[in-house]
N, C-alpha and C positions, 0 to 999 in steps of 0.2 A: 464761235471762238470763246473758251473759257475767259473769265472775268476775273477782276477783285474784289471783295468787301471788306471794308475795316469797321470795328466799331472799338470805342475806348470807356473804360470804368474810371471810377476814382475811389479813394479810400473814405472811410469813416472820418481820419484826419485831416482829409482834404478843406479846405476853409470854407468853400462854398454848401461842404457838405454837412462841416459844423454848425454851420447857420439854420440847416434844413434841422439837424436835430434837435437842438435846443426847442426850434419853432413847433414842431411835432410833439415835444417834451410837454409844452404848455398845453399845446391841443387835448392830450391824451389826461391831462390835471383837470383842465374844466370840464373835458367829458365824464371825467372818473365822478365828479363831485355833483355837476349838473350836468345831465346829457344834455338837454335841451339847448346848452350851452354855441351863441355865433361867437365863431371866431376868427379873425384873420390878422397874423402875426408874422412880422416880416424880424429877421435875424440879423445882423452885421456885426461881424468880427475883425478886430485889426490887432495889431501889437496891442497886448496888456488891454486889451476895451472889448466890451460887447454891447451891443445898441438896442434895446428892443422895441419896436415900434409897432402898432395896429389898433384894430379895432374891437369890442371885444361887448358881448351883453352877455351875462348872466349872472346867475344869483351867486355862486363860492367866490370867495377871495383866496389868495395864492401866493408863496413867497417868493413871487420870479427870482430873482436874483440866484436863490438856494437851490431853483430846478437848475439855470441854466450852468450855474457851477460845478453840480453834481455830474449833470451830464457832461461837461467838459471834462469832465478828472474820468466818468466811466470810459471815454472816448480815446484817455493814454496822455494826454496835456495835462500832466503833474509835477512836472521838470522845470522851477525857476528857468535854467539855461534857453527853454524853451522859448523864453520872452512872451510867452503865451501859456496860463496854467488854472487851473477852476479855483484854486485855491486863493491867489492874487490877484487876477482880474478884475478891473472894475467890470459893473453891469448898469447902466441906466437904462431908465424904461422909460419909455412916451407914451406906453396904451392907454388908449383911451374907450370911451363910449363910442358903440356901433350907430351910423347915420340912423335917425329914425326915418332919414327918408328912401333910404334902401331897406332898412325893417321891414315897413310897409306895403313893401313888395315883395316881400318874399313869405313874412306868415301870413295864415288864414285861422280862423274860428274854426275850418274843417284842416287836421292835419295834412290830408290826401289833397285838396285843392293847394296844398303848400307851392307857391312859384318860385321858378330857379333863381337860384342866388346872384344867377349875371348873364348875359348873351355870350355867346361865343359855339365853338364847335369845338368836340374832342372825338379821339379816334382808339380806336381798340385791333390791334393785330394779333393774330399767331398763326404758325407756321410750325409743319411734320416735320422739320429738319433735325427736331428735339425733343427730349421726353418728355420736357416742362412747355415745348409747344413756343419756343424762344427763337429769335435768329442764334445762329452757333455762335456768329463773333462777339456777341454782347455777353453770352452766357460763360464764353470760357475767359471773358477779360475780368466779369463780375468773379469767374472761380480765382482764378490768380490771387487778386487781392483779398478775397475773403483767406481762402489760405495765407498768403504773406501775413495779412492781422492772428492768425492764429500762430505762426512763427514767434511774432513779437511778441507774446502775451504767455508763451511757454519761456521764453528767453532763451533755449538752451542751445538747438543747433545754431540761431544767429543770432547773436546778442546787440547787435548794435543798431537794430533798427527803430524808428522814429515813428511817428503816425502817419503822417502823410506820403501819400503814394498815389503812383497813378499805372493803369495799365491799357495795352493798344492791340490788338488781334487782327489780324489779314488773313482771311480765309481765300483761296482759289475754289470756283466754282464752275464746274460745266453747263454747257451750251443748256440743260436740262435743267440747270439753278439745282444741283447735285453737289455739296461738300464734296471738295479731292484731295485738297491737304490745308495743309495751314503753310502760308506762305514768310510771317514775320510776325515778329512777337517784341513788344515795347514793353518797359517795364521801368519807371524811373522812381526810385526808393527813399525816402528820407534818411537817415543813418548819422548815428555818433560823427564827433571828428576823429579823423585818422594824423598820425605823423607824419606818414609820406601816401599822397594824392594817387600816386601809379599803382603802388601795391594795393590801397582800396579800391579804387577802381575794378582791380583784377581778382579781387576776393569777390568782392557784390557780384560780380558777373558770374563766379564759377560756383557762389552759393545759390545765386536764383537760377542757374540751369540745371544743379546738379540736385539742391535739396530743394528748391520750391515746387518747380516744373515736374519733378516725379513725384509729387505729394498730389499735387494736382491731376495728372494723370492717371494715376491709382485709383483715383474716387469716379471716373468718367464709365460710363458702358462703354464694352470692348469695341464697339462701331466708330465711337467717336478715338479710341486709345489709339487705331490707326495712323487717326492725319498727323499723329507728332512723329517727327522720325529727324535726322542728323542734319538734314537739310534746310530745317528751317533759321531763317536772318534772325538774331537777337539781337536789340538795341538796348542795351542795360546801362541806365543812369546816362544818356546818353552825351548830355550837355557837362557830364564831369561831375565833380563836387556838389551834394546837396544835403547841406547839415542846417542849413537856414529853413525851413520851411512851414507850413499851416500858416495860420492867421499872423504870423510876423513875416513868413514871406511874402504872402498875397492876401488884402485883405478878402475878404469872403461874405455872401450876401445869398439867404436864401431863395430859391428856386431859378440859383444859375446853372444848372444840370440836369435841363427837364429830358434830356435826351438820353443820358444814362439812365434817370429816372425810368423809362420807357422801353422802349427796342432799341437802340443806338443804331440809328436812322433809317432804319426798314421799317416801311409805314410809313406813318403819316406824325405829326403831331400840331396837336391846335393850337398851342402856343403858351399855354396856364399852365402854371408850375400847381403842383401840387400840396408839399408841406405847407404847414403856419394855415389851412383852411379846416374849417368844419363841413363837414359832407352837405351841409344845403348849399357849400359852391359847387355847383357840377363840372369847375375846373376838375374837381377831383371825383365828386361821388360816379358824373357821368363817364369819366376815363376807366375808371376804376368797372363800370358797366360794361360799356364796349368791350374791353379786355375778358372779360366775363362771356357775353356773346359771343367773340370770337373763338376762344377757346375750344368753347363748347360745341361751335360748327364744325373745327376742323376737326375733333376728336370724334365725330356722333358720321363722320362721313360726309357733310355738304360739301368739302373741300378739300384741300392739301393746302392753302395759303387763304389767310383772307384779310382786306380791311374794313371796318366799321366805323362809320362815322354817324353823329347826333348833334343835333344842332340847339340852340334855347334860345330865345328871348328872357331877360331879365324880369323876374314874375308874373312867369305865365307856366301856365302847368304845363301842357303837352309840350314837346320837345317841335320844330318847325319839320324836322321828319327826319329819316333814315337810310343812308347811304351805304352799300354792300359792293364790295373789291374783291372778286375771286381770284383773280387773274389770270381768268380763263381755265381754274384746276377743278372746276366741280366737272363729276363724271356722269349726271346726268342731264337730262334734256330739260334744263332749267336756266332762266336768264336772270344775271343779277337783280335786277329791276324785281323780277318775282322774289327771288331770296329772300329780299329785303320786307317786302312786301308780309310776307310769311313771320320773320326776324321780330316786325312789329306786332303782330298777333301773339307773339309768346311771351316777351318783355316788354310789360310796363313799365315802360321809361321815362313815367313822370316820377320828379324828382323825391319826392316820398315814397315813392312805390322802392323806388334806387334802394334808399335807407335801409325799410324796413326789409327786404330781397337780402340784402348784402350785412345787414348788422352794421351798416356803418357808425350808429352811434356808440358805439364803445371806446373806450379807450386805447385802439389798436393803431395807431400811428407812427408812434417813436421805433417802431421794428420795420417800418415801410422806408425809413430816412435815409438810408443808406446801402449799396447793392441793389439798388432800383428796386420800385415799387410792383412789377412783373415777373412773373415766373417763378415765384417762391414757392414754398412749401405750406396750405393751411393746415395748420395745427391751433390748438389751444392751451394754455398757459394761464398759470395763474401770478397776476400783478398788485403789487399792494403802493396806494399812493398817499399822499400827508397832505396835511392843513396846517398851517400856522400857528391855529387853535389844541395841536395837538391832533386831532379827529383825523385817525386811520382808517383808507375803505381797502379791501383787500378784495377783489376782484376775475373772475374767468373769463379768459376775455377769449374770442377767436381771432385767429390773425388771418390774413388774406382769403378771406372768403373768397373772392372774385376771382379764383386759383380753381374755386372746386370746378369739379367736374357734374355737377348736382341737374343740370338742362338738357342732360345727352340725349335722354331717355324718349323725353317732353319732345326733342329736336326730331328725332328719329322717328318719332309716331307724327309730327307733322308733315314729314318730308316723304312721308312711307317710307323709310330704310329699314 
């Protein structure tokens, strides 16, 4: 019997998502300055306040305050009326010195014996159902809102819209977990105030089906251009009124979106949010891995769907082992158990191996904070970041390594494909 899946995005302006960027903002400053740089910074935005708190060694100084401001104002929060703006804001900071006695557990005199920065498990999925190797409903909520911010930021066909937004996709799926159409589509927008409630209402609604939705669509392969058709439910703004919104309507605290962050809820996830860390937590460098692995199985043929999971102990090198999720789509005479098996002969998944594989030491974060950290695009860019002292570094940095397709090769000559 066909099913449903929903998954839902949030905007850049969303509060919880302003907190992730600021915290990544920092990340990406003390990586810029000093790679070698631990970091773990947590974010909180409320009306007119931002809070920053964590942990933090290494050798640059930095002018929090000026990062988290800048990035508020690049993010669309430069509207007094906003009750929230980079320019007005207060910023206080708590960071402090990183535990010497988690330190101590994590570096070594040998880089490569480096142990992980914490115990826990993380998981890495993808799935054929998409080009980028995504669940569809997470990829066409993440397309909505990236288009709606580019709306806002043209000003032209819609001019009234705000930062924060959210959106919700319903896909129908056949008995074969085969996309059939899209079943309903959410979409709740921030926007100016209006005169009269009814007539906005009914504008928002007839500008996001008529100009957002075919902006959208447009940009998709003709397979996917299919499932939108007349029939799909819209829920636009649906609770009414929403001219209050971001960090004055809700406050917001980084890494409360680790689900958008990821696949929005297909898979698995292991519970560690990602921004505001430095890649020796394998909250992040090891998710950021698995996603990596996964990819690259289902694209090289192991599979059609897969999940990965890694496990660590808190400063110890090898990871406690590795867990493979085909679900039952690999088409040869192969048992997860071996997969997996195989999986760990290819990737070294102690936590330096991670790094150096992935370049996670660079200053590529603040582009991961928003639109989830999955299925993006790796390209390279060039970033130029500041010192207080004046001292500019200008920088090429790559972004989403763990996107490439770089193991297909490696995969296929183990797997004999």
């Amino acid at each position: 019997m066909p099913y449903l899946f929903t998954s839902e995005s949030v905007s850049e302006g969303h509060p919880d998502k302003v907190a992730d960027q600021i915290s990544d903002a920092l990340i990406d400053h003390f990586l810029a300055f000093d790679k070698d740089s631990k970091v773990a910074c947590e974010t909180l935005v409320t009306t007119g306040q931002v809070v920053l708190a964590g942990e933090v060694k290494s050798d640059t100084y930095l002018d929090v305050q000026k990062i988290a401001r800048d990035t508020i104002n690049k993010i669309g929060y430069t509207r007094s009326e906003y009750m929230f703006d980079g320019n007005s804001c207060g910023v206080f900071s708590a960071i402090h010195e990183q535990s010497e006695d988690i330190n101590r557990g994590v570096d070594r005199a040998s880089k490569e014996e480096q142990g992980a920065g914490d115990q826990g498990m993380m998981f890495g999925y993808a799935t054929r159902e998409t080009d980028n190797y995504m669940p569809l409903a997470l990829d066409l909520a993440h397309r909505i809102l990236i288009e709606l911010a580019e709306l806002r930021r043209e000003n032209k066909d819609i001019t009234y819209l705000r930062p924060d937004s959210k959106s919700q996709v319903t896909i129908e799926y056949s008995d074969d977990n085969i996309p059939q159409r899209i079943d309903a589509i959410v979409v709740s927008t921030q926007h100016d105030d209006f005169d009269n409630d009814e007539a906005m209402l009914a504008k928002i609604r007839k500008d996001i089906v008529d100009i957002l939705i075919p902006r959208v669509v447009a940009k998709l392969p003709e397979h996917l251009q299919v499932l939108f058709n007349s029939d799909i439910k819209y829920h636009i703004n649906p609770t009414g009124k929403f001219v209050i919104g971001g960090p004055h309507g809700d406050t917001g605290l980084t890494g409360r979106k680790i689900i958008v962050d990821t696949y929005g809820g297909k898979g698995a996830h292991g519970g560690g949010a990602f921004s505001g860390k430095d890649p020796s937590k394998v909250d992040r460098s090891a998710a950021y891995a698995t996603r990596h692995i996964a990819k690259n199985l289902v694209a090289a043929g192991v599979c059609d769907e897969v999940l990965v999971q890694v496990s660590y102990a808190i400063g110890v090198v090898e990871p406690m082992g590795i867990f493979i999720d085909t679900y039952g789509t690999c088409p040869f005479n192969m048992t997860d158990g071996e997969i997996a098996q195989k999986v760990s002969e290819i990737f070294d998944m102690r936590p330096s191996a991670i790094e150096d594989r992935l370049k996670l030491r660079q200053p590529m974060y603040s582009e991961t904070a928003a639109y989830g950290h999955m299925g993006r695009k790796p390209e390279t860019v060039s970033k130029t970041f500041s010192q207080p002292n004046g001292e500019d570094v200008t920088l090429d940095v790559e972004l989403f390594t763990w996107e490439k397709l770089d193991y297909v090769d490696k995969v296929k000559k183990a797997f004999d494909l």
